[in-house]
Backbone as ProteinMPNN parsed JSONL, in Angstrom:
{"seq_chain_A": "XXXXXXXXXXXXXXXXXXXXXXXXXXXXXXXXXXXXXXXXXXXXXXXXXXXXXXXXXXXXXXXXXXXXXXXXXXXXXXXXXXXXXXXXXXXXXXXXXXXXXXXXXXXXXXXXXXXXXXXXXXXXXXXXXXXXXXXXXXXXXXXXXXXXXXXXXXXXXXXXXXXXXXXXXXXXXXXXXXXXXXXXXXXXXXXXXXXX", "coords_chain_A": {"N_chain_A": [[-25.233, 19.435, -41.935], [-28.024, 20.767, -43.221], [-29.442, 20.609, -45.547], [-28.694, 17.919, -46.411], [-29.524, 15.993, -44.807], [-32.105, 16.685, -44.702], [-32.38, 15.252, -47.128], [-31.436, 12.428, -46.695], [-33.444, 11.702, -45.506], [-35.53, 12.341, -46.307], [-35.543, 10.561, -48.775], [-33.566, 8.887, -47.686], [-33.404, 5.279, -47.547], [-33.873, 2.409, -45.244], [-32.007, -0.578, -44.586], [-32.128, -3.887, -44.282], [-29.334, -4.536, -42.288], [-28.018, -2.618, -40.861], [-27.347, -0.878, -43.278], [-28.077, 1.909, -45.38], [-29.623, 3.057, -47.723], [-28.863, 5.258, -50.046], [-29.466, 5.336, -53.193], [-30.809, 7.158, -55.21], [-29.903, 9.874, -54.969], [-27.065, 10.032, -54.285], [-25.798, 7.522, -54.645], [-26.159, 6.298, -57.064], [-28.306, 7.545, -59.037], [-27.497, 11.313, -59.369], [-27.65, 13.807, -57.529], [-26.979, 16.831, -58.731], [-27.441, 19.299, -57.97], [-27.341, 19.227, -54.95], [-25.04, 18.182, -54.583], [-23.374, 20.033, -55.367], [-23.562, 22.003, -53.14], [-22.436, 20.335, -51.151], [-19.413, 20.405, -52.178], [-18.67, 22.98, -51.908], [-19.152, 23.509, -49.105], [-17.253, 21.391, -48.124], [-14.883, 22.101, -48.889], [-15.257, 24.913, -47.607], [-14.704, 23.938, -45.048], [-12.182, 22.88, -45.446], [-10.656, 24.932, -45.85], [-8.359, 26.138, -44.937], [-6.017, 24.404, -45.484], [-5.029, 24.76, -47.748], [-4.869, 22.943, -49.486], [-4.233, 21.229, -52.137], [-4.856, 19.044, -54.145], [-7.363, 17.012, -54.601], [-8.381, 13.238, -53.103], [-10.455, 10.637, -53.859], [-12.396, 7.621, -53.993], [-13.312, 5.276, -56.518], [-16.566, 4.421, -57.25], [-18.774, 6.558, -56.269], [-17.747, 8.698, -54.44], [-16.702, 10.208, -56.622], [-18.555, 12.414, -57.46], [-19.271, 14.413, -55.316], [-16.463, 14.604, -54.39], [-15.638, 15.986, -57.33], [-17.322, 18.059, -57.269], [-16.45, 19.847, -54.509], [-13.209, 20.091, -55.937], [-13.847, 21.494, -57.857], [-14.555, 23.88, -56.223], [-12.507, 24.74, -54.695], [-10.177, 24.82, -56.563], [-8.639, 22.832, -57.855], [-7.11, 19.841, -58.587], [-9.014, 16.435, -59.255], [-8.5, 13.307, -57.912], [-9.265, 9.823, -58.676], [-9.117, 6.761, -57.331], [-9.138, 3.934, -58.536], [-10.699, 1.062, -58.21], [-10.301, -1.89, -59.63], [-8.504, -3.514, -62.075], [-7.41, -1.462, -65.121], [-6.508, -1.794, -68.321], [-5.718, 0.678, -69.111], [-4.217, 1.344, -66.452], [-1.8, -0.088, -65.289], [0.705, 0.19, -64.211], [3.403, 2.123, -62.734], [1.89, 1.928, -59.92], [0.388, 3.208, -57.455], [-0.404, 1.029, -54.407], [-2.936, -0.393, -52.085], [-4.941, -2.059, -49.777], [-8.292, -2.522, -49.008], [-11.212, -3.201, -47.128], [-14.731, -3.666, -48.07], [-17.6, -2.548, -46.62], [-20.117, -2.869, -47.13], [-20.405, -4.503, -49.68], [-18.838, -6.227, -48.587], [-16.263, -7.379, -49.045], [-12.546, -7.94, -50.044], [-10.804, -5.345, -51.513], [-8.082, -4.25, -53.774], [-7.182, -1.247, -54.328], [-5.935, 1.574, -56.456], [-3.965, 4.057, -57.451], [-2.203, 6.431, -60.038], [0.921, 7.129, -59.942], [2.042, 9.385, -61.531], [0.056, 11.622, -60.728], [-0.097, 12.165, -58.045], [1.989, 13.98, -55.33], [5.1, 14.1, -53.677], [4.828, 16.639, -51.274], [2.218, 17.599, -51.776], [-0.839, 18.729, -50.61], [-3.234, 16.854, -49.489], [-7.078, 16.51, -49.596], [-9.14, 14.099, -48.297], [-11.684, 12.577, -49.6], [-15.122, 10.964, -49.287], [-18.103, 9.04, -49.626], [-19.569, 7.619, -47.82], [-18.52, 6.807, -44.362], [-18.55, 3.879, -42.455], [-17.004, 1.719, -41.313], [-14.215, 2.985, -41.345], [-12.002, 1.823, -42.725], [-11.933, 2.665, -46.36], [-11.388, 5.134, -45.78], [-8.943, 4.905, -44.346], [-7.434, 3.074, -46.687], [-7.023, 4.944, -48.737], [-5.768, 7.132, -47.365], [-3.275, 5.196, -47.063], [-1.94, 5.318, -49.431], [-1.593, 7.942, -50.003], [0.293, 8.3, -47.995], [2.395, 7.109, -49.273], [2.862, 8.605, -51.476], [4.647, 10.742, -50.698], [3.299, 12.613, -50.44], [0.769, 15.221, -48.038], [-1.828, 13.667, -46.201], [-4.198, 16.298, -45.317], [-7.056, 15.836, -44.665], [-10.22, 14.537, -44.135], [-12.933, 14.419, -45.934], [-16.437, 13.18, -45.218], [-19.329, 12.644, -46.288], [-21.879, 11.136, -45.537], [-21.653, 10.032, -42.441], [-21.377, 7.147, -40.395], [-22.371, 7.086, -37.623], [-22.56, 5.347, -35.234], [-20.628, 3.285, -35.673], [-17.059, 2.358, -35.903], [-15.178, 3.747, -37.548], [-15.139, 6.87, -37.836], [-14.338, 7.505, -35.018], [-12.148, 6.127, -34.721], [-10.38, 7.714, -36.74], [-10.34, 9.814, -36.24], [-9.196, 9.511, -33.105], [-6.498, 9.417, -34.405], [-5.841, 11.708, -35.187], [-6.522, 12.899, -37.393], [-8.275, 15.517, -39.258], [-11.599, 15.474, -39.323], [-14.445, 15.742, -41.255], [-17.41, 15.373, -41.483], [-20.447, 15.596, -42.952], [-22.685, 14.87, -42.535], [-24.113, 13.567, -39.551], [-25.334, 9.847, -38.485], [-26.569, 8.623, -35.916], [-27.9, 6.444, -35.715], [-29.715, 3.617, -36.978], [-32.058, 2.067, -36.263], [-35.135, 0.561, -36.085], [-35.903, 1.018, -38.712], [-35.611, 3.241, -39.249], [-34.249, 6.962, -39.376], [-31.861, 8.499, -37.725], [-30.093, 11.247, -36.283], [-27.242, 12.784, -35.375], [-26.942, 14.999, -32.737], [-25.303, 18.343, -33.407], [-22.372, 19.497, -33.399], [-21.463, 17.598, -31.655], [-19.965, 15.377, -32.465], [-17.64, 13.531, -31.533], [-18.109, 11.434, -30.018]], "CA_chain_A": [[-25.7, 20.124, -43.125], [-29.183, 20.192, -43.266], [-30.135, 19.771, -46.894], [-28.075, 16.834, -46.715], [-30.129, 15.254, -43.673], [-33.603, 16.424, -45.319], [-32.589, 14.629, -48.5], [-31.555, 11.129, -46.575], [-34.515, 11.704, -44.246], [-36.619, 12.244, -47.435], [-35.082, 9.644, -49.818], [-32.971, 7.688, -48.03], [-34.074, 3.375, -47.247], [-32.964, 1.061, -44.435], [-32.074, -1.728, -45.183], [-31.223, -4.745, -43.059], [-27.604, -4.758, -41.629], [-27.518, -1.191, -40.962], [-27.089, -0.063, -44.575], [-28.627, 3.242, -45.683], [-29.317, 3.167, -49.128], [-29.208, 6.656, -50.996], [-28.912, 5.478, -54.057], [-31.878, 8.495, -55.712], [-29.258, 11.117, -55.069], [-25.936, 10.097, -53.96], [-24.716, 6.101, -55.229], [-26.74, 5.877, -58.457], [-28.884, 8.98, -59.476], [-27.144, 12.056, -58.322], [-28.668, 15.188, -57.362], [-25.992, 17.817, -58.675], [-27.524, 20.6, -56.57], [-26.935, 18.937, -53.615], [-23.37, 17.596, -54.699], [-22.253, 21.234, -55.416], [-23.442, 22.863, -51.934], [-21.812, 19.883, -50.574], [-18.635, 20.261, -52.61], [-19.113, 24.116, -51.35], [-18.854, 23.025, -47.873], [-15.725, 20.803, -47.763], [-14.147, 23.943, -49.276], [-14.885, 26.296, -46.511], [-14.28, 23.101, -43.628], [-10.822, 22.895, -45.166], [-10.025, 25.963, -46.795], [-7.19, 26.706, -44.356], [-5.369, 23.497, -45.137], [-4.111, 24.73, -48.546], [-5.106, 21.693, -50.372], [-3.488, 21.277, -53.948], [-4.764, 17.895, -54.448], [-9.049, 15.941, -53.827], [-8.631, 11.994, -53.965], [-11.524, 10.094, -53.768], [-12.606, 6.155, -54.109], [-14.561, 4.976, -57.344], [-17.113, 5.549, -57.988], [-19.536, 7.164, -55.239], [-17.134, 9.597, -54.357], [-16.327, 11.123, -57.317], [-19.547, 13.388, -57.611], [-18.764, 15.347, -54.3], [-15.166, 15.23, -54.241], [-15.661, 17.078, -58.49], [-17.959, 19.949, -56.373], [-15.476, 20.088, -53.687], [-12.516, 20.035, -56.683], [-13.812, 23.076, -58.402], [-14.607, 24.745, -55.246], [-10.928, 24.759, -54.327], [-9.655, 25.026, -57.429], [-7.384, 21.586, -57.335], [-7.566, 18.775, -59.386], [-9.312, 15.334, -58.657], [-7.891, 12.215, -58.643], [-9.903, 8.716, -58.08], [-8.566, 5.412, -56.833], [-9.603, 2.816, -59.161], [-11.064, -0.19, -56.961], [-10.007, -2.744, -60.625], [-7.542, -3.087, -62.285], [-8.046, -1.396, -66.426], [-5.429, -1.926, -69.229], [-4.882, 1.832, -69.168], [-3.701, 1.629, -65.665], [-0.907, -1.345, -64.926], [2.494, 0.147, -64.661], [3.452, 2.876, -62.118], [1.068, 2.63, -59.204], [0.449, 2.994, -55.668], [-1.7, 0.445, -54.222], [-3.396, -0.604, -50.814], [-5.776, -2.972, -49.533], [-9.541, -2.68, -48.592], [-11.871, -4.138, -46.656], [-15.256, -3.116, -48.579], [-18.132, -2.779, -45.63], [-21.135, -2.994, -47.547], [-19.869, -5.481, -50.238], [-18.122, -7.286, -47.785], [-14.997, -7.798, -50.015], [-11.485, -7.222, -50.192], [-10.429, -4.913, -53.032], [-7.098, -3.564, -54.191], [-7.217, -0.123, -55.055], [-4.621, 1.599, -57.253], [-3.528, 5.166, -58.169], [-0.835, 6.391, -60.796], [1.999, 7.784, -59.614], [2.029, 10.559, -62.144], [-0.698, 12.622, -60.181], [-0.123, 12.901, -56.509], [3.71, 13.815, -55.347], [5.415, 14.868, -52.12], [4.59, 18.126, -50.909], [0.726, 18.079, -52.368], [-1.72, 18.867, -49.498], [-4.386, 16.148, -50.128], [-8.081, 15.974, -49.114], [-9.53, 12.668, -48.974], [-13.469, 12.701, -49.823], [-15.555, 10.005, -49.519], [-19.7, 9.37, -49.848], [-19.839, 6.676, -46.338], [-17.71, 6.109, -43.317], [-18.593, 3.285, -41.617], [-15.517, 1.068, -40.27], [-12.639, 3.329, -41.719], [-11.227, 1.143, -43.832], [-11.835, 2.691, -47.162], [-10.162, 6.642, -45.7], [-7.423, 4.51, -44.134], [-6.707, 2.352, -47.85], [-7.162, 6.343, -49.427], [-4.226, 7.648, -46.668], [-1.893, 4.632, -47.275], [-1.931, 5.824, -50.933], [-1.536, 9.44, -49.805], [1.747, 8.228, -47.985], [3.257, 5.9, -50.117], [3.371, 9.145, -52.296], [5.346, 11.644, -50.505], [2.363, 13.993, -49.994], [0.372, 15.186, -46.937], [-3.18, 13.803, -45.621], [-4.549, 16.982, -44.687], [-8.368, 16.079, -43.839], [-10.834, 13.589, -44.379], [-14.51, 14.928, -46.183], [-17.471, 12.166, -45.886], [-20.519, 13.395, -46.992], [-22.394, 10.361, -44.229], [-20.784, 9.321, -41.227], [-22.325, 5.999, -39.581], [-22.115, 7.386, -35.819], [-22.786, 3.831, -34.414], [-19.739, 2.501, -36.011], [-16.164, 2.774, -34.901], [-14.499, 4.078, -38.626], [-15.154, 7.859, -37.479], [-13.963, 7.827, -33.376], [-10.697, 5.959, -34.76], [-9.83, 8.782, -37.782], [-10.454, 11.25, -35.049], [-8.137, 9.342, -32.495], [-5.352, 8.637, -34.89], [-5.449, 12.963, -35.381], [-7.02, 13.102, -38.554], [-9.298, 16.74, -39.001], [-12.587, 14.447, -40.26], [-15.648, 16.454, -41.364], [-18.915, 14.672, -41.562], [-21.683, 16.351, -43.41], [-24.378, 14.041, -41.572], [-23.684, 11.664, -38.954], [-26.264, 9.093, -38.111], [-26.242, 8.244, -34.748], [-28.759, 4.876, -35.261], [-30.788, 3.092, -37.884], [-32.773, 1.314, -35.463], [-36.296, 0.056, -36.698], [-36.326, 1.21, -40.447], [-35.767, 4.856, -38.887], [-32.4, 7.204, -39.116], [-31.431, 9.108, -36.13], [-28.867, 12.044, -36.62], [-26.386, 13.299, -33.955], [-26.611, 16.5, -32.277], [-24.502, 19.452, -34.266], [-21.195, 19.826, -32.523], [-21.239, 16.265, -30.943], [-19.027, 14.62, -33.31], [-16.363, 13.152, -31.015], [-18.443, 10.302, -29.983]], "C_chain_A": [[-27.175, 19.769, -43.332], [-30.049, 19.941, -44.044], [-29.724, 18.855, -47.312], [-29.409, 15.707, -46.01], [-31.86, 15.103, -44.046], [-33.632, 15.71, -46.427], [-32.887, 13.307, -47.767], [-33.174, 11.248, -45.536], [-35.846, 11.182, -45.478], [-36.606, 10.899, -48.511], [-34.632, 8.475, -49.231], [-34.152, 6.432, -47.558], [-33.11, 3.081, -46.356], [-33.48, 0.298, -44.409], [-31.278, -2.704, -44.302], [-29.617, -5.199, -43.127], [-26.954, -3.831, -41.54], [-27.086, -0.873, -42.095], [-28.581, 1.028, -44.643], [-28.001, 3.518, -47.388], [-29.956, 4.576, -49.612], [-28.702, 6.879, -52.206], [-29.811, 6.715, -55.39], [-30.915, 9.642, -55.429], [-27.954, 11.263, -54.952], [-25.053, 8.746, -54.811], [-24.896, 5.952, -56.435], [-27.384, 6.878, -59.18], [-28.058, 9.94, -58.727], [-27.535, 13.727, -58.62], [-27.126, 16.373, -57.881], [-25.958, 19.364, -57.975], [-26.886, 20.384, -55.545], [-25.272, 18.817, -53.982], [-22.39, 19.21, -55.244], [-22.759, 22.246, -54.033], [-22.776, 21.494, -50.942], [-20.158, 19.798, -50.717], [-18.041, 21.758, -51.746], [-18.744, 24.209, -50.178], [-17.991, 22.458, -47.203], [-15.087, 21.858, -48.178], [-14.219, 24.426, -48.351], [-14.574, 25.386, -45.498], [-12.858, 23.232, -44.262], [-9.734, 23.882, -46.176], [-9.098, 26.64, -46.056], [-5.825, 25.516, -44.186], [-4.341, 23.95, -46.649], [-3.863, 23.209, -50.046], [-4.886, 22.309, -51.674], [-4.407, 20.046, -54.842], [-6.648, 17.427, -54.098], [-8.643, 14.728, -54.456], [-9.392, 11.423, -52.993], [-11.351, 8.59, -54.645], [-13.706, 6.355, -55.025], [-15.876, 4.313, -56.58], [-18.105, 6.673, -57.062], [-19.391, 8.225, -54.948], [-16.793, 10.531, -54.61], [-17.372, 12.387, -57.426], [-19.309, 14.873, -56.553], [-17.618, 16.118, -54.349], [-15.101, 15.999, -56.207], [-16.283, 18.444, -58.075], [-16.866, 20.255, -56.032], [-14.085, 20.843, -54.33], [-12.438, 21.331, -57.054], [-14.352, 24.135, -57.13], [-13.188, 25.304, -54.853], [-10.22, 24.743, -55.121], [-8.174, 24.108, -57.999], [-8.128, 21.271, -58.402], [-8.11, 17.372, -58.608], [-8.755, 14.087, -59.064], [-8.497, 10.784, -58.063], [-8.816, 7.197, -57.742], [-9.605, 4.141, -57.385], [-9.859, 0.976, -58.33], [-10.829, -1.358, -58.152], [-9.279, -2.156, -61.388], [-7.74, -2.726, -64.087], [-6.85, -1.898, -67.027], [-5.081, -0.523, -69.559], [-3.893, 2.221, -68.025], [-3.265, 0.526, -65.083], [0.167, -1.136, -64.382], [2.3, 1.588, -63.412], [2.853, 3.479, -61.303], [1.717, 2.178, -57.941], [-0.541, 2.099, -55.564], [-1.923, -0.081, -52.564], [-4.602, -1.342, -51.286], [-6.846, -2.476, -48.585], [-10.379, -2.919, -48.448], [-13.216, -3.19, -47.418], [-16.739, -3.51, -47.447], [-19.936, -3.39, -45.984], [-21.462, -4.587, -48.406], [-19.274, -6.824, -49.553], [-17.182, -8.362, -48.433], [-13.846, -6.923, -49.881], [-10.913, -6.625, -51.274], [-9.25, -4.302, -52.77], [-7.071, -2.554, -54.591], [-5.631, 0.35, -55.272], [-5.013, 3.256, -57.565], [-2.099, 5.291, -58.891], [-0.085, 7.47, -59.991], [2.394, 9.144, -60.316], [0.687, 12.034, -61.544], [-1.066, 13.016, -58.665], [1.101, 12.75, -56.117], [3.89, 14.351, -54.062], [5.299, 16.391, -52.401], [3.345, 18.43, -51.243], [0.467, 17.95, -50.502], [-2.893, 17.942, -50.432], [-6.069, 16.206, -49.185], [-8.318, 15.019, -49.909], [-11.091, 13.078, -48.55], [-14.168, 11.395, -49.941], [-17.046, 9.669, -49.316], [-20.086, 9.167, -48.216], [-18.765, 6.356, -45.459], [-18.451, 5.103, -42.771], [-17.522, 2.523, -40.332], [-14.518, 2.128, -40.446], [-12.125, 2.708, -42.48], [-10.775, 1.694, -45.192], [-10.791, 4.225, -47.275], [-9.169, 5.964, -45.403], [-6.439, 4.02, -45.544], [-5.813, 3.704, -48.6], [-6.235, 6.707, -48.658], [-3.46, 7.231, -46.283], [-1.54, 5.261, -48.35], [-1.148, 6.899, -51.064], [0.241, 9.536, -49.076], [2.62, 7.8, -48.404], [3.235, 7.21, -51.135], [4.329, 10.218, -52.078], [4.476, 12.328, -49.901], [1.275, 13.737, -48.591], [-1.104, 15.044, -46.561], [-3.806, 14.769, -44.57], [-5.733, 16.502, -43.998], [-8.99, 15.401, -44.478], [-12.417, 14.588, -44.253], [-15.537, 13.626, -46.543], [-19.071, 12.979, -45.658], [-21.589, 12.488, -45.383], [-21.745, 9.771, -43.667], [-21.838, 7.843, -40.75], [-21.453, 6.067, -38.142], [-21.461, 5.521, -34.895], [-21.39, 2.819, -34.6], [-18.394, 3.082, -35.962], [-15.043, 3.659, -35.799], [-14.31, 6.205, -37.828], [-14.492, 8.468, -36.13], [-12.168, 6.888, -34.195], [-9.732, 6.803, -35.386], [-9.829, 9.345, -36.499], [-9.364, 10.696, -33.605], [-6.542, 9.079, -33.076], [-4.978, 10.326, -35.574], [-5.938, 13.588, -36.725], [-8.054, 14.255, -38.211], [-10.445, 15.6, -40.036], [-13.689, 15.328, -39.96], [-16.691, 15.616, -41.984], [-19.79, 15.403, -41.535], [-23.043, 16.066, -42.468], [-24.022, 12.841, -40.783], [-24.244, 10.967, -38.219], [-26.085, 8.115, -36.786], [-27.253, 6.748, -34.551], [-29.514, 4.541, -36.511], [-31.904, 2.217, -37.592], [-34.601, 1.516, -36.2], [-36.872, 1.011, -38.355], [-36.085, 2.954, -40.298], [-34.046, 5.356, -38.621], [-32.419, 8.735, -38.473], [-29.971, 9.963, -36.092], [-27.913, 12.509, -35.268], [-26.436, 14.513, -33.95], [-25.574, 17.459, -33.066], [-22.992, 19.589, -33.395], [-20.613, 18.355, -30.911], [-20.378, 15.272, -32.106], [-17.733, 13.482, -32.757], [-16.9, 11.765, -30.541], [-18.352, 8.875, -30.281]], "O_chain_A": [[-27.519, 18.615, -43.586], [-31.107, 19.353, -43.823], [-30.04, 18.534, -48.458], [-30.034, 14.855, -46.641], [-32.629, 14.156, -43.88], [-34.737, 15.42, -46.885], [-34.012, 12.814, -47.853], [-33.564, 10.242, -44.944], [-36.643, 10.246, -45.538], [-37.636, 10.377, -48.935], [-34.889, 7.348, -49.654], [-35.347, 6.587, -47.308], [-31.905, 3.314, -46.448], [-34.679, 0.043, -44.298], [-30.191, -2.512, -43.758], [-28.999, -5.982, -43.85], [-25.769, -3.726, -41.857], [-25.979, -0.369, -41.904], [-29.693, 0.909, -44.127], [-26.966, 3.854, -47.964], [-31.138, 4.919, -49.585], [-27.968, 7.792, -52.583], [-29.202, 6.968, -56.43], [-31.447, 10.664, -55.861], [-27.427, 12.306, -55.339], [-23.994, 8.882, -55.423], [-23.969, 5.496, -57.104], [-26.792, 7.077, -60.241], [-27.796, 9.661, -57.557], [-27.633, 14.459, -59.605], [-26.278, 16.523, -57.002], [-25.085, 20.162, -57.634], [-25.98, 21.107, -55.13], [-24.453, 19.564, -53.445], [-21.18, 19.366, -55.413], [-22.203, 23.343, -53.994], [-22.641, 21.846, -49.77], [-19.494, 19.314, -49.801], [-17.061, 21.651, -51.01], [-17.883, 25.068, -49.991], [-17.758, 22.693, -46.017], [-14.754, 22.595, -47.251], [-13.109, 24.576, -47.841], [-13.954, 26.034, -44.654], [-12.13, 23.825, -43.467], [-8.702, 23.723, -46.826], [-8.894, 27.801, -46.41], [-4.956, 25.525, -43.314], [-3.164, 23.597, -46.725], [-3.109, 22.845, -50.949], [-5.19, 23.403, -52.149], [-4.594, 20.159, -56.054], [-6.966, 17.753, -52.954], [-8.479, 14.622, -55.671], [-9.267, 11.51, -51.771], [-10.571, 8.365, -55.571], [-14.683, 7.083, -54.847], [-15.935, 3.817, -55.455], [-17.959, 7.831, -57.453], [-20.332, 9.017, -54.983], [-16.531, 11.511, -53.912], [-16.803, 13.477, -57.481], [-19.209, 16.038, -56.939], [-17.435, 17.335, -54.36], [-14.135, 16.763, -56.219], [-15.916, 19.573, -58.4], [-16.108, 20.846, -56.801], [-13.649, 21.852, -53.777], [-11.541, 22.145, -56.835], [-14.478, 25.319, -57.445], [-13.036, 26.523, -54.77], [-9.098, 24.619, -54.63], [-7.089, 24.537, -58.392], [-9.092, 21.771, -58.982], [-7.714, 17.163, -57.461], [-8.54, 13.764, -60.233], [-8.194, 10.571, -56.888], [-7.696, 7.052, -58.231], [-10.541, 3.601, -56.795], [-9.063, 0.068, -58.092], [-11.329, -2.334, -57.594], [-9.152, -0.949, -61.592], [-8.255, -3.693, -64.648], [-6.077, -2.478, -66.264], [-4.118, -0.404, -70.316], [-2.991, 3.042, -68.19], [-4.057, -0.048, -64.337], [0.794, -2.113, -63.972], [1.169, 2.035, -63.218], [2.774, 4.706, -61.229], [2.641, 1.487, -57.513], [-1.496, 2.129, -56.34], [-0.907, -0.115, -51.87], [-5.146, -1.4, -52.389], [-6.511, -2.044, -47.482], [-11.004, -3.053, -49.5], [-12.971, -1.984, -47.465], [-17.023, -4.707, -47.39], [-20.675, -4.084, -45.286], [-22.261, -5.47, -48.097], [-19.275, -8.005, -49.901], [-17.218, -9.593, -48.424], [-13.856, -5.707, -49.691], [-10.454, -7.404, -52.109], [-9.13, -3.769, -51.667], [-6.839, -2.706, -55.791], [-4.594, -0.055, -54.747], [-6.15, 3.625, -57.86], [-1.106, 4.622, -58.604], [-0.568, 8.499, -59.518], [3.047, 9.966, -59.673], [0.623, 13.165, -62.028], [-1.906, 13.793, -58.212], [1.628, 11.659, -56.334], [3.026, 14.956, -53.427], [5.576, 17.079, -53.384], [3.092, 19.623, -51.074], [1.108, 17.438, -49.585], [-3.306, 18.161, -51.571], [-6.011, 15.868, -48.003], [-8.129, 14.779, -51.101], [-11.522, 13.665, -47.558], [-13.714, 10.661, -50.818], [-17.327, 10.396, -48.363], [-20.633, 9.996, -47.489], [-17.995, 5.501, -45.897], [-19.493, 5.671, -42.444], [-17.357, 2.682, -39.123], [-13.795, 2.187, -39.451], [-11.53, 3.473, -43.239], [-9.607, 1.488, -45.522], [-9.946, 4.529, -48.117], [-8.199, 6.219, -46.117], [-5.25, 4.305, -45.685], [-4.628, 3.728, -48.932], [-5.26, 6.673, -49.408], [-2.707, 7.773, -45.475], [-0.542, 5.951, -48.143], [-0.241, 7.019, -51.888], [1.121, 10.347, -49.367], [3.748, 8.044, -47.975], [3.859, 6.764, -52.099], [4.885, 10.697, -53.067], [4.754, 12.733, -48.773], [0.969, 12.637, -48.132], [-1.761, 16.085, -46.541], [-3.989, 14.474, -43.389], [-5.706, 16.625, -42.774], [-8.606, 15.356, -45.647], [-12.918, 15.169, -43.291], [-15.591, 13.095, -47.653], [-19.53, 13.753, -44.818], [-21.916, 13.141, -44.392], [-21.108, 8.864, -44.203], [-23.058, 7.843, -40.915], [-20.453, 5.488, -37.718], [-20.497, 4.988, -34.346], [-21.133, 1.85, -33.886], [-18.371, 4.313, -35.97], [-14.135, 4.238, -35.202], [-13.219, 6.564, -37.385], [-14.15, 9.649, -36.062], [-11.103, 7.439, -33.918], [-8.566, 6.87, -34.996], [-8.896, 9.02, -35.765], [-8.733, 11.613, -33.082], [-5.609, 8.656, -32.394], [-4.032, 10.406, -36.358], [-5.689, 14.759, -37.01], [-8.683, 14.188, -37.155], [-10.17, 15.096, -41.125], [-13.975, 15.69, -38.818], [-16.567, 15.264, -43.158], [-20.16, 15.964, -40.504], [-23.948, 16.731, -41.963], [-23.755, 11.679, -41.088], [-23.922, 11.146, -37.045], [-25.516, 7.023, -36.784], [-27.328, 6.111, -33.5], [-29.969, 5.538, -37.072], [-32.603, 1.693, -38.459], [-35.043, 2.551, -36.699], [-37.957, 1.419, -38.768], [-36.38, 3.753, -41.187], [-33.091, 4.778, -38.101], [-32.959, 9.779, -38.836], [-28.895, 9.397, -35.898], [-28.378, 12.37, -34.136], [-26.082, 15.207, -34.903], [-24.696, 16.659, -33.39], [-23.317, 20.076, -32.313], [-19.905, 18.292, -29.907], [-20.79, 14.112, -32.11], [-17.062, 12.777, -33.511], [-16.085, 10.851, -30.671], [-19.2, 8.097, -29.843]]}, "name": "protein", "num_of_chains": 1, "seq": "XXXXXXXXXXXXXXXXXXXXXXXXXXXXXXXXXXXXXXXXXXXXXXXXXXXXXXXXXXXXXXXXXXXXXXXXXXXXXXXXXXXXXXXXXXXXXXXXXXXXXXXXXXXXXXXXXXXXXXXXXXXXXXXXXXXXXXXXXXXXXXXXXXXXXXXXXXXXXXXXXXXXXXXXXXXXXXXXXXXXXXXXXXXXXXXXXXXX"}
């Protein structure tokens, strides 16, 4: 997507330990242009899956997967990474490794909003390891319902989260996927090279 790629090209920072900080439009400020032709876009990648259902990981997530939401005309539902006093009693929960943070968090959804037989997309801002789509499609089975397709807005090529979704059968669409961050500079992958 290539007003995705001119934004991080334009905006984003690297930052030592392969992070790619875009927090001016995507983690912290967020551009809502961009986040509704990207919402726009997971829509037509998985508008033959029938999706009922978008769940997405606080908070990063939510901006895209709400485009995406009303593009497809579903509801959204987030995965609370702490635990509130509105939400104690009747969840699903899984464990994830957090790549950036470099912490293990518990995430939690209620049981009252995703059920067998939903078609779910899972949306998420960053792939790097996998960890955080895999926590997002224990969730998705521990409810009955079906992990249609995995939407991340940036892929991190270099890292192994993206080639394992894609060997384990998952349909995974990556808006932008950065094939290097090598000397303060970010390096995109060819268009139709994804399998890498």
């Amino acid at each position: 997507m290539e007003t995705l790629k001119k934004k991080i090209l334009e905006h984003g920072t690297v930052l030592p330990g392969n992070v790619l900080k875009v927090d001016s439009f995507l983690n912290h400020q967020i551009d809502p242009v961009l986040m509704k032709e990207i919402g726009e876009e997971f829509a037509e990648r998985f508008q033959d899956k029938k999706i009922t259902k978008v769940l997405t990981l606080e908070s990063s997530g939510i901006a895209p997967s709400v485009m995406a939401g009303i593009a497809l005309d579903v509801p959204v539902i987030f995965a609370h990474k702490r635990k509130s006093l509105t939400l104690v009693d009747n969840l699903y929960t899984a464990e994830v490794y957090s790549y950036t943070k470099e912490t293990n968090n518990e995430i939690s959804i209620s049981k009252d909003y995703i059920h067998e037989g939903d078609n779910v997309l899972i949306i998420d801002d960053f792939l790097a390891n996998g960890q955080a789509a895999l926590g997002l499609i224990r969730l998705v089975e521990q409810t009955g319902a079906n992990p249609k397709g995995i939407g991340i807005v940036i892929e991190k090529g270099f890292q192994k989260g993206g080639e394992m979704l894609r060997e384990k059968g998952f349909q995974l669409e990556s808006l932008a996927i950065i094939d290097n961050l090598e000397e303060g500079k970010v390096s995109f992958r060819e268009e139709g090279n994804s399998s890498q």
